[in-house]
N, C-alpha and C positions, 0 to 999 in steps of 0.2 A: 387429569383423572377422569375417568368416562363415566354416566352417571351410573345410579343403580341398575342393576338388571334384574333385581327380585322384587318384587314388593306390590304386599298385600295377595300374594300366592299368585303373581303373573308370571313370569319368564319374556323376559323383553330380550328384543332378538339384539346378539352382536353386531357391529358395524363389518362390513365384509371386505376385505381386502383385498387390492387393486395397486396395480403396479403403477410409477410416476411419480411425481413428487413428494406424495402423500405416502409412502408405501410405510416408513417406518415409520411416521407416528399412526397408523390403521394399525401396525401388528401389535403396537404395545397396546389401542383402545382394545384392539380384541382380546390379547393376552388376560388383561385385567376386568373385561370387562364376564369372561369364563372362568375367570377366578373366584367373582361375586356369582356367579347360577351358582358353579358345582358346591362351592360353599357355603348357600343360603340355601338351596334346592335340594341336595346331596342330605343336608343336616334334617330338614325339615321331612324328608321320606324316610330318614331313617330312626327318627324320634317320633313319629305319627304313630297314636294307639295299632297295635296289630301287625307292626313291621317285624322283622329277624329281630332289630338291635336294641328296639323297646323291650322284645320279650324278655330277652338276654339282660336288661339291664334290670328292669321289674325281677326274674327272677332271683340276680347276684344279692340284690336289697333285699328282697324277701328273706335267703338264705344269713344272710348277715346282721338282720331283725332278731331271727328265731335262734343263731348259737346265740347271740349276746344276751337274749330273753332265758336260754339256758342256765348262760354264764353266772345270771344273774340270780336262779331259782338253786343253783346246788351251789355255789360258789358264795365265797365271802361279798357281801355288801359294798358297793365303793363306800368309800370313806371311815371303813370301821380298822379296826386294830391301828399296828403301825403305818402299814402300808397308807394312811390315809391318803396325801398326797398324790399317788401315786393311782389309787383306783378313781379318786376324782378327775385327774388330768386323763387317766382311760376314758373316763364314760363321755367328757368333752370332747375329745378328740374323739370317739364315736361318733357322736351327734354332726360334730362339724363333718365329718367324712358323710353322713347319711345327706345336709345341708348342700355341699359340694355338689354330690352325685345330683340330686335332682333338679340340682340349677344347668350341670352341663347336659343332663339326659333329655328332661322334660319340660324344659322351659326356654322357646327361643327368643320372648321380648327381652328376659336378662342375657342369655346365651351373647344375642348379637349386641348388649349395649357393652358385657363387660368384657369378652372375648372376641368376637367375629367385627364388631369396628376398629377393636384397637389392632389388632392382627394385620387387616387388611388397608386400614384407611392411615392409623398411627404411627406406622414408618415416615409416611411422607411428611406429615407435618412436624415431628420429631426432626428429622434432617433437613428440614424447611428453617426451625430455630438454629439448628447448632451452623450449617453454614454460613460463613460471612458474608458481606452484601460483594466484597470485590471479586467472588467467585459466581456471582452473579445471581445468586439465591437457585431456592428450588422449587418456585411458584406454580400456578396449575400451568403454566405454558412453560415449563420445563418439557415436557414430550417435545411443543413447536420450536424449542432452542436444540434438538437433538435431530429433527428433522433440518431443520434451514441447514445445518454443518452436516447431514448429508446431500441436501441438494446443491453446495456449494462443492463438495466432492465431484459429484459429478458435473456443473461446470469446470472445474478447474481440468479434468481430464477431457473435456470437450475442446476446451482451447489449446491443451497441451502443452510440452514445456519449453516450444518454440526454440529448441537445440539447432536446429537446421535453418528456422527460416527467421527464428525472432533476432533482436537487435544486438547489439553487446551491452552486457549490465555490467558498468564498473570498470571499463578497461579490458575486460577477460575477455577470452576467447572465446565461443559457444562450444568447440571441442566434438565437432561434429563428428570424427569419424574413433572419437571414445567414451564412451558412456558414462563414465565416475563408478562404476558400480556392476555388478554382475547380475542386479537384474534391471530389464529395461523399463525405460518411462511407461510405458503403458502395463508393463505386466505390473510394477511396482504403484502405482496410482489403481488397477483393478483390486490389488493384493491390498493397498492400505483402506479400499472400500471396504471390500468386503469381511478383515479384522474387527472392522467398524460397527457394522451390523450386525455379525456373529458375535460378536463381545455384549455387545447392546441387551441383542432379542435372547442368548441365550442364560445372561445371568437374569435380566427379569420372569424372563419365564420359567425360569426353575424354581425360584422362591417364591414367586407366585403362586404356580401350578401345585407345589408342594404343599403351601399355604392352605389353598383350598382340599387338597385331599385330606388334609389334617383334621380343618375345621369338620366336614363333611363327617367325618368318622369319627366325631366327638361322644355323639350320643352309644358308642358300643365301647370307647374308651372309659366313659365316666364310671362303667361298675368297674372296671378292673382296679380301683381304686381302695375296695372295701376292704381284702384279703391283703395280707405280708407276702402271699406268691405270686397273686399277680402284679405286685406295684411297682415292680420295674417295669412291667409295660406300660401303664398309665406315664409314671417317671417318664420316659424314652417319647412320649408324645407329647407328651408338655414340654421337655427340652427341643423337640422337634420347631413345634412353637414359636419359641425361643429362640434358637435360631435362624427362621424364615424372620420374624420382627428386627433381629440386630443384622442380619446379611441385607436385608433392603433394606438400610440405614447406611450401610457399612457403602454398598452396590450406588446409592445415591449417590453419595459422597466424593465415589471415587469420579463416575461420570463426568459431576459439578465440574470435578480440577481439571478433566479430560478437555472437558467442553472451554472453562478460562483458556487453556491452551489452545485449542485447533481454531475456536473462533476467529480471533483474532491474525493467526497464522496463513487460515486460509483468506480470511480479506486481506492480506497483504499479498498472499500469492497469485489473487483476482488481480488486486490495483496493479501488480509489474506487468502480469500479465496484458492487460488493458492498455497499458502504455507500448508496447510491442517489443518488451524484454524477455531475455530467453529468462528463465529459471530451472537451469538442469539438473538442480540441487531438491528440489521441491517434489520428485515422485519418492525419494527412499528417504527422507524425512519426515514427509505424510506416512509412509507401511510402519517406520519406526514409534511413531508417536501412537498411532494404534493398535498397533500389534502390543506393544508394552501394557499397554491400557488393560484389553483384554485379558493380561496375563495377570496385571494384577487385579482385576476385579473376582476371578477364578483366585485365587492367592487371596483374597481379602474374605472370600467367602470359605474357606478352608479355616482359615486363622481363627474367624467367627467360629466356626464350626465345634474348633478346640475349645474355645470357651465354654459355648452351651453346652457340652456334652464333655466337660473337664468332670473328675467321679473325685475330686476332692474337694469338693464345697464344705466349707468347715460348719461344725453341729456345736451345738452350745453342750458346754458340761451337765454332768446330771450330779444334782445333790439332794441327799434324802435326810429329810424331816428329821430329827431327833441329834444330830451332829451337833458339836459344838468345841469351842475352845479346847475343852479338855480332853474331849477324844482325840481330835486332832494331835496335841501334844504326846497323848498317850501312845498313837501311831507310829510317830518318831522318834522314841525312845524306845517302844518296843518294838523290832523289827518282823517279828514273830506275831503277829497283831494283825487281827481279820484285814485289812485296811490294807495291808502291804500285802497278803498273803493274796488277796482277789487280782492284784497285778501280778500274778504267777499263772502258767498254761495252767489247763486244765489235766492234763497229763500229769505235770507233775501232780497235782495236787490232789488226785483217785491215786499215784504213787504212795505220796507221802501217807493219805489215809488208810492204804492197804496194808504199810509198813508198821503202822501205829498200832493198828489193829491187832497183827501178828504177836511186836512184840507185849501185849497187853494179856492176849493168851497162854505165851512163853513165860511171863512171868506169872499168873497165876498159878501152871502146871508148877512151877517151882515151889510156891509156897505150898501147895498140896502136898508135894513128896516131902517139901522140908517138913512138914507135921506128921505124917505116915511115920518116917524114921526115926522122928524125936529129935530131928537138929534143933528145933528152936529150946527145946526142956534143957540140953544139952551144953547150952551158951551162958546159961544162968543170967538171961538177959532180958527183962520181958521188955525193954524198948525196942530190942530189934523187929520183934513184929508190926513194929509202928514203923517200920523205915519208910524213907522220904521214896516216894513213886520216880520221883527223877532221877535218881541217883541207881535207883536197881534199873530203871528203864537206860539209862547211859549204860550201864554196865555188862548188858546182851548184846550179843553180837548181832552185828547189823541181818536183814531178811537175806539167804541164799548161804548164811557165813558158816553159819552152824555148825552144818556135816564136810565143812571142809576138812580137807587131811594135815595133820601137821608133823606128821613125821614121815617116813623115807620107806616107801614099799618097799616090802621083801617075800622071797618064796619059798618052799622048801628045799627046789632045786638050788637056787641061790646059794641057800646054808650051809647045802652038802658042800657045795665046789668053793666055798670060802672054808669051810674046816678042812678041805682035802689039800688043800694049799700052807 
């Protein structure tokens, strides 16, 4: 791990990269070590009084101070009527969201202890615990165990796989004038290099580099946090996060098992070599065992990806204040029961209230005519005017049914040519 490169508002310079033994552990110092400026440096100019993402962020709080101070002056009181519960858990979850904002916006000594170290520093020592020691841990000179197996590549391609001039291993033949394979020892030994290093530099540097532009644009991410429209974009940066933290866990990991593997393989392919045995099996075994590697460390970081940004993360139910035994009972017996009826669209349910509506009209207009004409005088009934509302509302025909036709058109011309007949 390369040390800090921010601190105390310095900018310490990367270590700079040079070809030779050293190449691959120089590009992860440097990888990581541009990961710590853009996202100690990148955060701190763009959270400093007077930048773009301060103003933006001051104003979003401001603007989210003054409705809730609205909310507050025409609107009902948390915690008054039923709703109590409910305007309480509002003004909390307020506050916490006001809390939040100003620890990601304007505060980098919490920023970096509860975000920007665990992001950047807490992969490795997370995957430092969970691997086992016979995969040979992920200590700070894991970079020097990813280097020595590639300067071991390149010896082992410097002595070659001595097909033509080396000894016989085992009785075999060395098979000089057939290769095993379609493609040859040197192209197969350059090809299983450089899987090697492409695999390596290009999954750390992505989660890295990521890493840091995340952190860096913390301070413009934290208002988007206050409003219901913009919180899926906050959402989508925090999952971001979240993904860059479990893909370099995941990216360790895979390495760790990479490296158990080729270490050993390649000191075994040194030591034949060393004795003056051919090993013509050893260039497309080496492309195999890296090339795989890289495709699953690209495949591991996908997989992660599915996870952090899975959109069904389950929510706790919600129950409101005043419920009890017997409503609940009351629910289930009656199906028709607010309780059932809110698990219906919304559609139907401005339906059903339009339908109700109508016929409540339809039957009023009826009992008006019924009293105009004297039907009810007529019945010698005075209970009828007391009828059950359910029973006359059963008995209207449903909305649309009314002016239906129920008998058989006919015309005059019709009549004529059915009496002329």
């Amino acid at each position: 791990m390369a040390p800090r490169s921010f601190e105390a508002g310095r900018v310490v310079a990367c270590p700079s990269i040079i070809t030779g033994d050293r190449f691959l552990l120089r590009v992860i110092d440097h990888i990581d070590c541009q990961a710590q400026v853009i996202g100690s440096y990148g955060y701190q100019s763009l959270g400093q009084p007077g930048s773009v993402a301060a103003t933006v962020a001051a104003a979003l709080l401001t603007l989210f101070i003054a409705l809730y101070g609205i909310r507050l002056l025409f609107g009902p009181a948390p915690g008054m009527g039923a709703g109590m519960g409910a305007g309480m858990g509002q003004a909390v979850f307020g506050i916490l969201k006001i809390g939040i904002v100003l620890t990601l916006a304007f505060s980098w000594p919490a920023f970096r202890t509860v975000v920007h170290d665990v992001v950047l520093d807490g992969p490795a020592q997370i995957a430092n615990a969970i691997v086992p020691n016979t995969l040979g841990g992920t200590s700070q000179r894991f970079a020097e165990r990813l280097q020595e197996s590639d300067r071991t590549m390149v010896s082992l391609a410097q002595a070659g796989t001595g097909r033509n001039t080396g000894a016989v291993l085992e009785g075999s033949e060395t098979g000089a004038g057939f290769a095993g394979t379609a493609i040859q020892d040197d192209t197969a030994l350059g090809y299983g290099r450089l899987a090697y290093l492409s695999g390596t530099i290009a999954s750390v540097g992505l989660l890295r580099i990521a890493a840091a532009l995340l952190l860096a644009l913390a301070p413009l991410a934290a208002g988007l946090l206050l409003f219901e429209q913009t919180r899926g974009i906050f959402s989508g940066w925090l999952r971001g996060l979240t993904l860059t933290v479990i893909g370099s866990i995941g990216t360790t990991v895979v390495l760790a098992l990479q490296l158990s593997i080729l270490e050993p393989w390649l000191a075994d392919a040194i030591r034949v070599r060393s004795f003056g045995y051919a090993t013509p099996s050893a260039p497309i075994e080496l492309f195999a065992i890296t090339l795989s590697f890289a495709l699953i460390q690209f495949a591991m970081i996908w997989l992660l990806a599915k996870v952090a940004f899975n959109r069904g993360w389950p929510s706790l139910p919600t129950y409101h204040l005043g419920t009890n035994a017997s409503s609940a009972m009351f629910a289930q017996q009656n199906p028709s029961s607010p309780v059932q009826i809110s698990n219906r669209s919304r559609v139907e349910r401005i339906s059903d209230s339009v339908e109700t509506t109508v016929r409540r009209e339809q039957i009023a207009g009826s009992r008006v005519h019924a009293y105009q004409g004297g039907t009810l005088a007529s019945r010698g009934d005075t209970g009828a005017a007391q009828a059950n509302p359910a029973t006359e509302l059963a008995s209207v025909p449903r909305l649309g049914s009314s002016y239906r036709r129920t008998g058989t058109r006919s015309s005059q011309a019709g009549t004529k040519r059915d009496a002329a007949q």
